[in-house]
N, C-alpha and C positions, 0 to 999 in steps of 0.2 A: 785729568789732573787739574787741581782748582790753582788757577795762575793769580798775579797780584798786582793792585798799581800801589804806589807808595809818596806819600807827600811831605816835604820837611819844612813846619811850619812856625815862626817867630813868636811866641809869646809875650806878651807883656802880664808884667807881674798882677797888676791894678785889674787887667779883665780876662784871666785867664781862663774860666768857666762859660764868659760867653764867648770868647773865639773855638774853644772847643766843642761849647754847645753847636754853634756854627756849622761844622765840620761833622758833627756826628748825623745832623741833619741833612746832610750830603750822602751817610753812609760810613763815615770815614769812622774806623775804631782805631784809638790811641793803645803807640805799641810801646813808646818810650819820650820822656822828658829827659834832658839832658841842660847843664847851667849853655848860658848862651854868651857873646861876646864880653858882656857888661853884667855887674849883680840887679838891673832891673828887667833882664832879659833872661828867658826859657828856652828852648827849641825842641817843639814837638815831633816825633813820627810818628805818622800814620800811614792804616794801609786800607784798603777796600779790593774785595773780588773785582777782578777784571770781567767785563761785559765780553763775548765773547765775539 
């Protein structure tokens, strides 16, 4: 059974493309955006396969 790790990570509105690009280049696929504290804040989920 394929297991998961999961990261919950800050967005800022201004470079939101490149901290994703970031994170994808890690592995990491985006599962959900959601508004964040403030309207110039995001907050990303991400997950990636757990290395066994």
């Amino acid at each position: 059974m394929q297991k998961w790790e999961y990261a919950t990570v800050p967005l800022l509105v201004h470079a939101t493309k490149q901290i994703l690009d970031n994170w994808g280049e890690d592995g990491w696929e985006l599962v959900a955006v959601v508004p964040g504290p403030n309207p110039e804040q995001l907050v990303a989920y991400l997950k990636r396969p757990k290395v066994a």
